[in-house]
C-alpha positions in Angstrom: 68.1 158.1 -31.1 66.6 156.5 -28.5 63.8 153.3 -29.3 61.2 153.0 -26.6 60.2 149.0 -24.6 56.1 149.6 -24.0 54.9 148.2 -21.1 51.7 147.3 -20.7 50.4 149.4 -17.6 47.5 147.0 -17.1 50.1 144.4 -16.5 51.2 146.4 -13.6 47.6 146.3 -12.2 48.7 143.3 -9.5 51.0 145.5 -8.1 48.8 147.9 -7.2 46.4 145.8 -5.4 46.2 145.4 -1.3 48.0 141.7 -1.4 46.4 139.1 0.4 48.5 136.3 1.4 45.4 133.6 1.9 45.3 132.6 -2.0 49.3 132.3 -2.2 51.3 129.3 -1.2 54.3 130.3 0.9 57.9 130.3 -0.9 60.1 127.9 0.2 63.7 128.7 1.8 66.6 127.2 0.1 68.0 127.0 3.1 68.2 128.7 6.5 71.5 129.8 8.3 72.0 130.2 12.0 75.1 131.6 14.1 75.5 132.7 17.5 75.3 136.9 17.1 73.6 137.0 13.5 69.7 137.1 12.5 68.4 133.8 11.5 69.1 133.8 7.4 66.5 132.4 5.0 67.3 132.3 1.4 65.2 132.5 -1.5 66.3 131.9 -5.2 65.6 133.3 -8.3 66.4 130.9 -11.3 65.4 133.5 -14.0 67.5 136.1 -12.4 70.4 133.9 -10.7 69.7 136.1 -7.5 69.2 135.2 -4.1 67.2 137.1 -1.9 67.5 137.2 1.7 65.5 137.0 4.5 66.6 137.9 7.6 65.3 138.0 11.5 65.8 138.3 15.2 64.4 135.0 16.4 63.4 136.6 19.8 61.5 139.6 18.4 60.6 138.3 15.2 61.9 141.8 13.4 63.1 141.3 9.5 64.8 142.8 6.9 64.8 141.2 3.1 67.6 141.8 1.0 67.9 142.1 -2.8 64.3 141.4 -3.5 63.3 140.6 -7.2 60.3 141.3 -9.0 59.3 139.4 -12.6 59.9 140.4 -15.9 59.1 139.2 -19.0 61.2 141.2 -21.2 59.6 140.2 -24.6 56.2 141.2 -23.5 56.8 143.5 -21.4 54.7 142.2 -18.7 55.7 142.6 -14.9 54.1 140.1 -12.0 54.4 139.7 -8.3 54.5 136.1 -8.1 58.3 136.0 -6.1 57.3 138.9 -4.1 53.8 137.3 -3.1 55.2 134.0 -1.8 57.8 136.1 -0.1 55.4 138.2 1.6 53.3 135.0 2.1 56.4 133.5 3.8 56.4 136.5 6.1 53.1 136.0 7.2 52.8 132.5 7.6 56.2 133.2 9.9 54.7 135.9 11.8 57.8 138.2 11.1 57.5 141.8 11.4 59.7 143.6 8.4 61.8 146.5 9.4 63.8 147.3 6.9 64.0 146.5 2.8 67.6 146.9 1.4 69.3 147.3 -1.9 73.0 146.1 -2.0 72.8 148.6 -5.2 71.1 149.5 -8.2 71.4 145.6 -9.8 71.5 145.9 -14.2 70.0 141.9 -14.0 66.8 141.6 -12.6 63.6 144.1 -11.4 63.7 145.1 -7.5 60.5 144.2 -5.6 61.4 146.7 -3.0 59.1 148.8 -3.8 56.4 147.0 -4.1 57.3 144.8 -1.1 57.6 148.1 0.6 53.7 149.4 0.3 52.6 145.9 1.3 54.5 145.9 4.8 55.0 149.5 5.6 58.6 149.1 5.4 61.1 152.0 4.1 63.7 150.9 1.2 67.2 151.5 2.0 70.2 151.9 -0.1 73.9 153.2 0.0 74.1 156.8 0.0 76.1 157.0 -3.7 73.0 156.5 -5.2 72.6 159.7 -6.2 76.0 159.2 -8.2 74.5 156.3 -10.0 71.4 158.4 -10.6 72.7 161.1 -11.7 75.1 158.9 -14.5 72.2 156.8 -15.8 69.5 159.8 -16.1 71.3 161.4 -18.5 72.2 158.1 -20.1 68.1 156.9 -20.2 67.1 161.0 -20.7 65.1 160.9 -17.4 64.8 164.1 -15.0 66.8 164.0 -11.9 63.1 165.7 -10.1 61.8 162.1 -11.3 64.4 160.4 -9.3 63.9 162.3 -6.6 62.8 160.4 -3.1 62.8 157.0 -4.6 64.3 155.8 -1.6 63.5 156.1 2.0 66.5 156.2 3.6 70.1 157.0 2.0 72.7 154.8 3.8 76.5 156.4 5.4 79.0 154.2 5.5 79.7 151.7 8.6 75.9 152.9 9.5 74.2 151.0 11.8 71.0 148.7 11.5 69.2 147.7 14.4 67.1 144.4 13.6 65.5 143.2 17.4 68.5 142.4 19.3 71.0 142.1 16.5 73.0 145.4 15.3 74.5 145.2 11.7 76.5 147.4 9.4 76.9 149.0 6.6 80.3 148.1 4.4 80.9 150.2 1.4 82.2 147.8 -1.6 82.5 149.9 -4.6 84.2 148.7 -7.6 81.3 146.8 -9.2 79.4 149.8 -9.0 79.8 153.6 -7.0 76.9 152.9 -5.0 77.6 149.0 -4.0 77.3 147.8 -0.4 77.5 145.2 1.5 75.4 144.2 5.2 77.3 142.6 8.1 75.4 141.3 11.0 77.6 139.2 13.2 79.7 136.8 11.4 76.8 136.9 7.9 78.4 139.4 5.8 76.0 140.1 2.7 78.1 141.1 -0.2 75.8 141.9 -2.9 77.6 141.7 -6.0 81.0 141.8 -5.0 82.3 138.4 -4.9 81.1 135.0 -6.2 81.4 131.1 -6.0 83.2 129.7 -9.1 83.3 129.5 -12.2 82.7 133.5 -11.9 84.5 134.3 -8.3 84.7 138.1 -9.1 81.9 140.9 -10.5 82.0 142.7 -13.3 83.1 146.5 -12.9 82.5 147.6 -16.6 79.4 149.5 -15.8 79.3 153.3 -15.4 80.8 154.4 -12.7 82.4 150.9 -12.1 86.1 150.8 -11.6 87.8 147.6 -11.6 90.7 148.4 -8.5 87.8 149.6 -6.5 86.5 146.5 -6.6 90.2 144.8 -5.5 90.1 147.0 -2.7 86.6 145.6 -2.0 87.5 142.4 -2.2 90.5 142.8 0.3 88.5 144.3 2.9 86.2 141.6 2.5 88.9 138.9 2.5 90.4 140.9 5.5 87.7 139.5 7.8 88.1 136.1 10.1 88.3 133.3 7.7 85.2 132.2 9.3 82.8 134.8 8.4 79.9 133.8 6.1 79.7 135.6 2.2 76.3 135.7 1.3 76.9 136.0 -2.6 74.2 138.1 -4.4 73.9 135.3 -7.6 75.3 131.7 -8.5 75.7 130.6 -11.6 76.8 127.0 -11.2 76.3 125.3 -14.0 75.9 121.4 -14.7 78.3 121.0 -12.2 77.5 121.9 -9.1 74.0 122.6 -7.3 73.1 126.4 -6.8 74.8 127.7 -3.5 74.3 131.0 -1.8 77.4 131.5 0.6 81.2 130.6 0.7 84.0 131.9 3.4 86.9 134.2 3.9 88.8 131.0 4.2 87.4 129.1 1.0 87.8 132.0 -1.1 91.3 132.8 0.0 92.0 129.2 -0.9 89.7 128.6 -3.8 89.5 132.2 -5.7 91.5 132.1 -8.5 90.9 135.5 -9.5 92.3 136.5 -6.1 95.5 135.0 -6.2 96.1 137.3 -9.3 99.0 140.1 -9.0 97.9 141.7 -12.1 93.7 141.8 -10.9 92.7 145.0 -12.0 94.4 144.4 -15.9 92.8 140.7 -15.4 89.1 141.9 -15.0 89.5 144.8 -17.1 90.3 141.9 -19.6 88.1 139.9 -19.1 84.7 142.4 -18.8 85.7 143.1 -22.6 84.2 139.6 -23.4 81.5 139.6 -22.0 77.8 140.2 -22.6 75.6 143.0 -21.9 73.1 141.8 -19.1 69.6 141.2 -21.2 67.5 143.2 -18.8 70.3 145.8 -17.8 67.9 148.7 -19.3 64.5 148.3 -18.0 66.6 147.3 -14.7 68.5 150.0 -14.6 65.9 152.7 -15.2 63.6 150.9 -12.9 66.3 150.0 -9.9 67.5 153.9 -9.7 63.9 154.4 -8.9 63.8 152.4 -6.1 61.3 149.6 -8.2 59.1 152.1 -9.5 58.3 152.4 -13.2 59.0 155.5 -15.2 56.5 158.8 -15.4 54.0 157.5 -18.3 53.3 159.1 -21.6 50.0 160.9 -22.6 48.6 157.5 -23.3 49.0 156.9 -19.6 51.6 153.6 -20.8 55.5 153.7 -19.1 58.0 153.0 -21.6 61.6 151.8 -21.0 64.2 153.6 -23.5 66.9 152.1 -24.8 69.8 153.7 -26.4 70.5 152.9 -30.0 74.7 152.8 -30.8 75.1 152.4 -34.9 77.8 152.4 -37.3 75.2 152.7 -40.2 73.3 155.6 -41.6 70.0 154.5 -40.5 68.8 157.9 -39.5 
């Protein structure tokens, strides 16, 4: 049985629209990174979501890619806005950066992608890792979707250890499944962008209890990630610090070799396999999901002319 989410497709309207970055204040940075051999890093945070988005460029030719870019949702109304994505773009302008490439670490279950969106505003293709199709393929029959509806939501499928030129700087593609088949990571000098592979504590490691997630994939992620210098930069792709700590967007090899409890465990795979049993489903994996393996777009609408999210119904009673 499957329940259908309406969404108001009037609410969608500002999508749609040529954006105009005059009327809307420029967001922020958190903070900006620099290193010799990497893109200048600007990161943006999401507090709804937990996610950080990134922002990189090449200083001398002013060429940028975003990373993990999130659109709102309100869940109980079912109403989608651009306000992230305008000061984003807003940012962009005001920086005079020219935006080369929009890319998904993989198709997130927590928060809307703005990719596509932020794609028809800059004439910039959406790129993802190549196992998409997997992903696409698990979750249309999961959601009831057509795999000819899923077809072309992305510009470019991504091979592993690909390369991506951004102005002077050349980066690459690092496969990190485990969390998901499709999951990647970005490495551009020393600035390794790991999606949701690996976080700062109290969580340290992702969840691989999804579809298609395999929890001793993601060990053998996370020792190719912890593999590298102890130096290198992990740009994480949430934080959920608490009352303790401020929000924080990268760690090291080095910190989390020391620090990671999770990966001074022998019995790892048993231990997240564990623990994913207690926790809770994300509370926008659906409308996430059937949006994100559409590369942001919103499913074909019904004769009404809404689009409806579906969400499947599991019951142990006879409500039929």
């Amino acid at each position: 049985m499957i329940l259908k989410s309406k969404l108001n497709a009037t609410a969608l309207a500002a999508t749609r629209r040529f954006y105009s970055a005059s009327s809307i204040p420029p967001a922020q940075p958190f903070r900006t990174h620099t290193a010799e051999g990497a893109p200048t890093t600007q990161t943006f945070y999401d507090k709804d979501t937990a996610t950080w988005t990134y922002l990189l460029h090449c200083p001398k030719t002013q060429h940028a890619a975003i990373i993990d870019p999130v659109l709102n949702y309100d869940s109980s109304s079912g109403r989608i806005t651009t306000s992230s994505a305008d000061g984003l773009l807003s940012f962009i302008e005001s920086s005079k950066l020219s935006v080369q490439h929009i890319l998904e670490t993989h198709a997130h279950a927590d928060h809307l992608t703005s990719a596509k969106y932020l794609s028809r505003q800059l004439n910039a293709p959406v790129s993802i890792g190549k196992r998409i199709e997997e992903v696409q393929r698990t979750f249309a029959a999961r959601y009831n979707l057509s795999l000819s509806s899923l077809e072309d939501s992305f510009d470019t499928l991504l091979d592993d250890d690909a390369a991506i030129r951004l102005g002077e700087h050349v980066g690459s593609v690092m496969h990190l499944p485990g969390h998901t088949p499709d999951h990647i990571g970005y490495v551009f000098g020393k600035h390794v962008f790991t999606g949701d592979s690996i976080f700062l504590d109290p969580v340290y490691t992702a969840r691989a209890d999804f579809p298609g997630g395999v929890a001793a994939s993601l060990q053998s992620s996370i020792h190719k990630l912890m593999s590298l210098p102890p130096d290198y930069k992990l740009f994480v792709g949430h934080d959920y610090p608490g009352a303790n700590r401020e929000e924080s967007c990268w760690t090291t090899v080095g910190d989390q070799l020391a620090l990671n409890d999770h990966l001074k465990r022998d019995d790892f795979a048993a231990f997240r396999q564990n623990k994913d049993k207690t926790l809770s489903t994300p509370k926008l994996l659906h409308p996430a999901i059937q949006f994100n393996i559409r590369g942001g777009r919103l499913p074909p609408p019904d004769d009404d002319g809404l689009s409806r999210f579906r969400i499947p119904i599991t019951s142990t009673v006879d409500v039929l």
